[in-house]
C-alpha positions in Angstrom: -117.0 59.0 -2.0 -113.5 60.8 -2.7 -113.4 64.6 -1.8 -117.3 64.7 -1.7 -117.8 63.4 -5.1 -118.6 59.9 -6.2 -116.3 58.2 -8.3 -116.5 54.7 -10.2 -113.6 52.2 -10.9 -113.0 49.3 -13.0 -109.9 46.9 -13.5 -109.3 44.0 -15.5 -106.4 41.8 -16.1 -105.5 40.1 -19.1 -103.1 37.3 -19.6 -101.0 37.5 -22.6 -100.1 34.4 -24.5 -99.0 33.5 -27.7 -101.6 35.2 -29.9 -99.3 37.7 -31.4 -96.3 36.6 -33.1 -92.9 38.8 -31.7 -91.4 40.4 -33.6 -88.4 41.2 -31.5 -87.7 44.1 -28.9 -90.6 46.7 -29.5 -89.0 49.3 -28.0 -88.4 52.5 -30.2 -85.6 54.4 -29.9 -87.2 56.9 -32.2 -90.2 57.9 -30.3 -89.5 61.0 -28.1 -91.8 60.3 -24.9 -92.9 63.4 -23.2 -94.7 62.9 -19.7 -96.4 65.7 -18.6 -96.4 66.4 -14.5 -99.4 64.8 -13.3 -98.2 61.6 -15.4 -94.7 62.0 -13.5 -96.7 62.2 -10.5 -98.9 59.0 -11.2 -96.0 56.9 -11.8 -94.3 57.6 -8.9 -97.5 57.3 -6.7 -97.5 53.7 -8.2 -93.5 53.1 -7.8 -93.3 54.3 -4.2 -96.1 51.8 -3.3 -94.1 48.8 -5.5 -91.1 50.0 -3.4 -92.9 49.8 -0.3 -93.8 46.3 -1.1 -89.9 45.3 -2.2 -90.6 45.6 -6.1 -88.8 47.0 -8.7 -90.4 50.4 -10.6 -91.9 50.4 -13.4 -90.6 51.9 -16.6 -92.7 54.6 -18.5 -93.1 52.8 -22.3 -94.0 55.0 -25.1 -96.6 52.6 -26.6 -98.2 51.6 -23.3 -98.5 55.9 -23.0 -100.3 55.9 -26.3 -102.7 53.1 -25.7 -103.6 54.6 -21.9 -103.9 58.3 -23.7 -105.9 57.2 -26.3 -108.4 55.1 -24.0 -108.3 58.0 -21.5 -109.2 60.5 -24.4 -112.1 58.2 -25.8 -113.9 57.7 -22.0 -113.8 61.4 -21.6 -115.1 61.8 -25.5 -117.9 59.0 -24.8 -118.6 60.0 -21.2 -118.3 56.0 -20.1 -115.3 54.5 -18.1 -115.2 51.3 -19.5 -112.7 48.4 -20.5 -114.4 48.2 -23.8 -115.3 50.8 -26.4 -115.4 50.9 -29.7 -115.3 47.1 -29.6 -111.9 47.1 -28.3 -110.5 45.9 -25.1 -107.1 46.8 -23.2 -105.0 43.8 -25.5 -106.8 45.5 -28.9 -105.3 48.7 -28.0 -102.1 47.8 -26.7 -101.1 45.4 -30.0 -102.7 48.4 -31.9 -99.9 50.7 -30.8 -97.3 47.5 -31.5 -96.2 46.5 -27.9 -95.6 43.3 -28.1 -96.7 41.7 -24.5 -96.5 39.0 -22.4 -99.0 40.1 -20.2 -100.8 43.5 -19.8 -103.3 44.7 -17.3 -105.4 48.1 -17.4 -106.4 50.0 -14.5 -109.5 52.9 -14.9 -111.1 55.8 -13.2 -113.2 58.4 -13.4 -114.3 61.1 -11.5 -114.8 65.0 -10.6 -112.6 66.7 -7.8 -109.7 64.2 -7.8 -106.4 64.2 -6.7 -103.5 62.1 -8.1 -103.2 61.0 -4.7 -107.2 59.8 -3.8 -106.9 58.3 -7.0 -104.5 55.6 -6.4 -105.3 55.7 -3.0 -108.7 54.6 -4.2 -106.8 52.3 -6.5 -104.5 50.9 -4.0 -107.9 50.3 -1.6 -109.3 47.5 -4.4 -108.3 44.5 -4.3 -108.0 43.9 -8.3 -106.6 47.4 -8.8 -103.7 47.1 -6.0 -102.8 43.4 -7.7 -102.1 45.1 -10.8 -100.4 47.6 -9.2 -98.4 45.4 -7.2 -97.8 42.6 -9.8 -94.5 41.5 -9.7 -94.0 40.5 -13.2 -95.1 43.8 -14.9 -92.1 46.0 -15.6 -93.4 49.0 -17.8 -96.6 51.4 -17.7 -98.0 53.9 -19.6 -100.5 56.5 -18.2 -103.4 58.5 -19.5 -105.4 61.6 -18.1 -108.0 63.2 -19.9 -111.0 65.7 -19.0 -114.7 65.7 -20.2 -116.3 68.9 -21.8 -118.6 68.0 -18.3 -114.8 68.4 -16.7 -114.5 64.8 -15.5 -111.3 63.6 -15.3 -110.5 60.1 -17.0 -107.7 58.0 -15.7 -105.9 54.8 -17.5 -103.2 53.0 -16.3 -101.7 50.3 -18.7 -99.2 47.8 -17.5 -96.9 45.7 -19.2 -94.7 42.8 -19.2 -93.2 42.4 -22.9 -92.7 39.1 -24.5 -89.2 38.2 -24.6 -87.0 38.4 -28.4 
C-alpha cells in the first residue's frame, strides 16, 4: 500500500545479444528531446540512488523516451500494466524506435495517488526493480508517464546499454 492506495509492479530484464545487426551509433542528432518535469524528476530520483551506490548517471536517450511513452500510453489505454501488449515485449519496442542495444531492461508501475518519490521508492524496495536500477552496465534511460481516463497513473522506465559501432 503507497499513500493508502494499492499499487502493482512488474520488472523484467532482457539480455541483448546479437539478434539485431548494428548499424552504427544510433544516436540522433536530429531528434529534439523534450522532458517534461516529472520526467526530470524520475531521472534524477534514479541517478541520485546510482550516485549513492558509486555509479555513473544515466543519460536521457530519445528513442528509449519513445519506447517508455509509448508503452506508458498503451497500459493507461488498455488499463493492464504489463511487459507484453499487443504481442510486444520491452526488446520489440525498443528495436521498433531503432535503438540499437546491448542490453535493455524495463521497469513498470501503476497506480492512483502516487508520488514520483513512493514510486521509485517502491521501485528501489524490489529486488528485480532496484537491479535494474542499479545495473552498472546500463548507461541511458528513457521515461514514460501516462494517466488512465480512470486517472491511474502508468509508469515505464526503459534502460539501455547500446551495442557498440
Amino acid at each position: 500500500m503507497v499513500n493508502g492506495r494499492h499499487a502493482a509492479m512488474a520488472v523484467v530484464v532482457l539480455l541483448g545479444t546479437s539478434c539485431y545487426p548494428g548499424q552504427g551509433n544510433d544516436e540522433d542528432k536530429s531528434v529534439d528531446l523534450k522532458i517534461s518535469k516529472d520526467e526530470q524528476t524520475s531521472i534524477e530520483l534514479v541517478n541520485k540512488s546510482r550516485e549513492k551506490n558509486k555509479l555513473p548517471p544515466l543519460k536521457p536517450n530519445a528513442k528509449l523516451f519513445a519506447a517508455a511513452r509509448s508503452h506508458s500510453l498503451n497500459m493507461a489505454k488498455q488499463g493492464k500494466m504489463e511487459h507484453e501488449l499487443d504481442g510486444k515485449k520491452p526488446s520489440d519496442r525498443v528495436k521498433a524506435v531503432g535503438y540499437e542495444y546491448r542490453k535493455v531492461g524495463e521497469n513498470i508501475a501503476a497506480g492512483e495517488g502516487w508520488s514520483l518519490e513512493a514510486v521509485h521508492q517502491a521501485w528501489l524496495d524490489s529486488r528485480l526493480h532496484r537491479e535494474n536500477m542499479l545495473d552498472p552496465s546500463y548507461t541511458e534511460i528513457g521515461v514514460g508517464i501516462a494517466k488512465s481516463a480512470k486517472g491511474e497513473l502508468y509508469y515505464t522506465h526503459v534502460f539501455g546499454t547500446r551495442r557498440p559501432d
